[in-house]
C-alpha positions in Angstrom: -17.7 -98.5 82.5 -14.9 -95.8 83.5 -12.6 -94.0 81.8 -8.4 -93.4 83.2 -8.1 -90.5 81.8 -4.2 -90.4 82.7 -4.3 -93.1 80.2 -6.5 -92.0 77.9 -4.8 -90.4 74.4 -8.6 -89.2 73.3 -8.4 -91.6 69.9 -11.6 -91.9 69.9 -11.9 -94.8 68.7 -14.7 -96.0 71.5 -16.8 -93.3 70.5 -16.8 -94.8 67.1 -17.8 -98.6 68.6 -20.5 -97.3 70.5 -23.6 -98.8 69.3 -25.6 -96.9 72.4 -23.8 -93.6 72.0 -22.9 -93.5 75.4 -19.7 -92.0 74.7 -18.8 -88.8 73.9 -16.0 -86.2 73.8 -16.5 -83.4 76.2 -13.7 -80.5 75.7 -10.4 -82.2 76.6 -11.6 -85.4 77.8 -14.2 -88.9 77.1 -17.0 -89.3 79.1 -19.6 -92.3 79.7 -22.8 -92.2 79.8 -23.5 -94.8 82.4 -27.6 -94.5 82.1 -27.2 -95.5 78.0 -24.1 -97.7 78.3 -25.2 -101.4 78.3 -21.7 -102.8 79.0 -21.0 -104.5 76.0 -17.6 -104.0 76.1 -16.6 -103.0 72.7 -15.1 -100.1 74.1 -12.7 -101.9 76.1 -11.6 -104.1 73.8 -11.1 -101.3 70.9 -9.0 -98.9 73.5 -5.6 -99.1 72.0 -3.9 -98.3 75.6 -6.6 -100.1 77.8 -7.8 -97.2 79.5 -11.5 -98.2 79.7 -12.4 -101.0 82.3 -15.6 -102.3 83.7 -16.5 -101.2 87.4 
């Protein structure tokens, strides 16, 4: 998963869905953890501005 961060308003709202944790908030921007993400895709389908996308 990857994260626009141009899009990205920081809701948090994927951290929230995350059932692996694999999301966090690091200072002024959302990272994923790649190695614990399992590519559900909850967290594209929560993100209110579709900023997270499968690579």
């Amino acid at each position: 998963m990857q994260i626009d961060m141009e899009e990205c308003g920081i809701c948090e709202d994927c951290i929230d869905v995350c059932m692996e944790e694999a999301i966090s908030k690091k200072a002024y921007t959302v990272v994923i953890d790649n190695t614990k993400c399992d590519n559900c895709g909850e967290c594209v389908d929560v993100c209110p501005v579709g900023a997270i996308y499968k690579d």
